[in-house]
N, C-alpha and C positions, 0 to 999 in steps of 0.2 A: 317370691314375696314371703317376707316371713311375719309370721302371726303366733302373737305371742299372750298367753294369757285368757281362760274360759271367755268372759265379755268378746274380746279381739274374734278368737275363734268363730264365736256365735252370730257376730258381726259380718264376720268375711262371708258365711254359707247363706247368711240372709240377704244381703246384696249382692249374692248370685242372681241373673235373672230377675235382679230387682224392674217392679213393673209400676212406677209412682206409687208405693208405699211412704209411709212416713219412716223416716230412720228412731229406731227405740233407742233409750237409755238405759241402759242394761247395767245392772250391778249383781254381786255373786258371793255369796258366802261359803263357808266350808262347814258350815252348823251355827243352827240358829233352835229359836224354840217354834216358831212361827213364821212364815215368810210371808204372811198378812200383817202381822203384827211389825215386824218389819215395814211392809207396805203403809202403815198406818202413821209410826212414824215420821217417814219421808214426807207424807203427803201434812203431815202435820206442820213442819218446819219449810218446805216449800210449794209453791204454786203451780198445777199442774199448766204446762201449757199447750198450745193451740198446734197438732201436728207432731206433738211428742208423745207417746206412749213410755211409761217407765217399766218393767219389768224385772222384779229381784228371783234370783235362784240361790238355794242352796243344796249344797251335797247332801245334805242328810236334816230333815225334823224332830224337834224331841216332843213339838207338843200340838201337831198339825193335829188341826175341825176338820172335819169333811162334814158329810149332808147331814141335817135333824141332830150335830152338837157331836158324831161321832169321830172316836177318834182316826185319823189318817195315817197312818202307819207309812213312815217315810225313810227309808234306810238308805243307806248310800247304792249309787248304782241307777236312779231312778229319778226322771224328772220332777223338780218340787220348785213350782214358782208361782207367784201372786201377781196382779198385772193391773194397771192404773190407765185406762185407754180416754183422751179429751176426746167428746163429742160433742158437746155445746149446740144444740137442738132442738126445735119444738115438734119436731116431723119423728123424732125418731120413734120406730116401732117394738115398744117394750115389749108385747107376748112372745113375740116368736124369736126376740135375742137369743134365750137358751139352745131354741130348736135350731137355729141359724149356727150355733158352736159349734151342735153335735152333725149335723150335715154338713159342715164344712172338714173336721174330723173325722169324719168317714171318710170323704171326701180321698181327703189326702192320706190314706191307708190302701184305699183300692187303687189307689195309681200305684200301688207300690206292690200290689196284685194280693193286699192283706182283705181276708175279706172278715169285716166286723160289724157289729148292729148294733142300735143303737138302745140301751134300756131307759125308757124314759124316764126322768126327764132328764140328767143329766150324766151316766154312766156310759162308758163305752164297751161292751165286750164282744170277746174272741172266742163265739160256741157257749159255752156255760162259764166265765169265767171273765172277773174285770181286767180291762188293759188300759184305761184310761179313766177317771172322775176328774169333774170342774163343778166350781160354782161361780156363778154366775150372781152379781148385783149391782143394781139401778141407783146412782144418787142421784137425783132430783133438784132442781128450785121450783116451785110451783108446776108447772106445766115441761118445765125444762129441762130436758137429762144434760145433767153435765158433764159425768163422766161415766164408764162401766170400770169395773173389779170384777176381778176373773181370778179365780186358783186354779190352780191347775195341775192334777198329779200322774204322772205314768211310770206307766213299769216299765223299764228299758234293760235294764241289765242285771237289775237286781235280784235278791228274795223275795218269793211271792208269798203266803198262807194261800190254804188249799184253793180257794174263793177267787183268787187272782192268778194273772199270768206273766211274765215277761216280753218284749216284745222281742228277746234272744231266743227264747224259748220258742216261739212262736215261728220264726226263721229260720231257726238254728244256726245261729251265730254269736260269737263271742264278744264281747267290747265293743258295744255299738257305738258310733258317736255321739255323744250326749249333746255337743255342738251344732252336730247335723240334725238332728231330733229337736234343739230347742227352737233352732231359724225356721222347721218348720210350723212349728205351732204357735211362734207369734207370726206366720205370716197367715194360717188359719185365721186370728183374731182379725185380723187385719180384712179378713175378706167377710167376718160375721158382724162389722162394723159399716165397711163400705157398701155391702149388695144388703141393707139391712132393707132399703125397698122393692129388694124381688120376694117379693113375699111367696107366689105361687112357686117358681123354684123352689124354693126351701123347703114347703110345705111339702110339696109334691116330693124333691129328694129325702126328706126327712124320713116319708111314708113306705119308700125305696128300702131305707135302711135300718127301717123300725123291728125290734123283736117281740115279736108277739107273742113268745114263752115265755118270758119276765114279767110277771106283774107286778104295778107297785107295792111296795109293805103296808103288810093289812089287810089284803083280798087275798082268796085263800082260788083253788083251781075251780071252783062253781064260776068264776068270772073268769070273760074271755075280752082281748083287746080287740078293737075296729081298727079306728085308726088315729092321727093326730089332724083337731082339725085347723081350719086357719086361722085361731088365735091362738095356737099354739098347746092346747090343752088335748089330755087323752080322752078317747071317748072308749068308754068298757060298756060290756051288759052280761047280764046271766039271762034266764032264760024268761023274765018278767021284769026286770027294771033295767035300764042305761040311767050312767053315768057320768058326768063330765070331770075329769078331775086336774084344777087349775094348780101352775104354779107359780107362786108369789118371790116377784125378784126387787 
């Protein structure tokens, strides 16, 4: 079989094993300023629909957000994509979406015998050091989610700053598949969408792969983590107050 073209590639290693997933709409750029912006676009001029998930990538960012407005440093070598998932629901469970990413993202790292933790609430790292950021957001009608947005960035091949890793690095390996790497983390989505009512699973693995030497920004080392609980929120304490600390998607 021959396979031809980023999309094609990314296509063939995801419907390996395919297990009733929805088939994505996968589009790719070679540089862009934003692959949200991008996403926004799209969803602007078309209708998301029922069973399709759309997902755009680019090689490289010149003006990628990441968490609290900062900038995402996206260089080529590295997965950079935005994601548009239909869910059209009144059941669905919006605290634990983000926690449900990041356990399923662990998830699929330790099968691969990568052992990572989870910094809440959306960070993934390798020992002291990021290998993965997403964000995660709810559009709504009243009571109804309709669809999630998801970003999505990893280090796979690229340049790190000190703060981050590769996942070459990590391996020690050269030229990872970017193809291979992208099928699995829309199929991630796919299972933080579909098992969104195993709530204890999640909770429970989330707390598996929680790192409890990352605090969030702001608390200094007097505050120590517990755990996550099942809305999906951290709970911290020093040594006279606990805290609940939610995050709004």
């Amino acid at each position: 079989m021959k396979v031809i073209g980023s999309s094609a590639k990314t296509s063939f290693f995801y419907k390996n094993g395919l297990n009733n997933f929805p088939n994505w709409k996968l589009m790719y750029k070679y540089q862009c300023s934003s692959t949200e912006i991008e996403l926004n676009k799209y969803l602007k001029k078309n209708k998301l629909k029922k069973f399709q998930p759309i997902a755009i990538f680019s090689r490289k960012q010149s003006n990628g957000v990441g968490q609290n407005g900062r900038k995402w440093i996206s260089p080529q070598g590295g997965i950079w994509l935005s994601a548009a998932y239909p869910i059209f629901s009144k059941d669905f469970s919006t605290n634990i979406f983000p926690i449900s990413i990041a356990f399923f993202i662990c998830e699929m790292f330790y099968k691969k015998s990568i052992e990572v933790k989870i910094k809440w609430p959306n960070d993934i790292f390798y020992g002291s050091k990021k290998l993965l950021g997403f964000l995660p957001k709810l559009i709504t009608r009243g009571n109804e989610v309709l669809y999630a947005k998801i970003g999505i960035g990893m280090n796979l091949n690229n340049f790190t700053p000190d703060e981050g890793i590769s996942l070459s690095n990590i391996i020690r390996k050269k030229n990872l598949s970017e193809s291979y790497w992208s099928s699995k983390i829309l199929k991630v989505l796919n299972k933080a969408i579909l098992h969104n009512k195993n709530k204890k699973k999640i909770i429970y693995g989330a707390n598996k792969f929680l790192n409890k030497n990352c605090l969030p920004s702001g608390y200094d080392n007097l505050w120590k983590i517990n755990k996550i609980d099942e809305m999906g929120s951290l709970i911290i304490f020093n040594h006279d107050h606990q805290k609940t600390l939610k995050l709004n998607i």
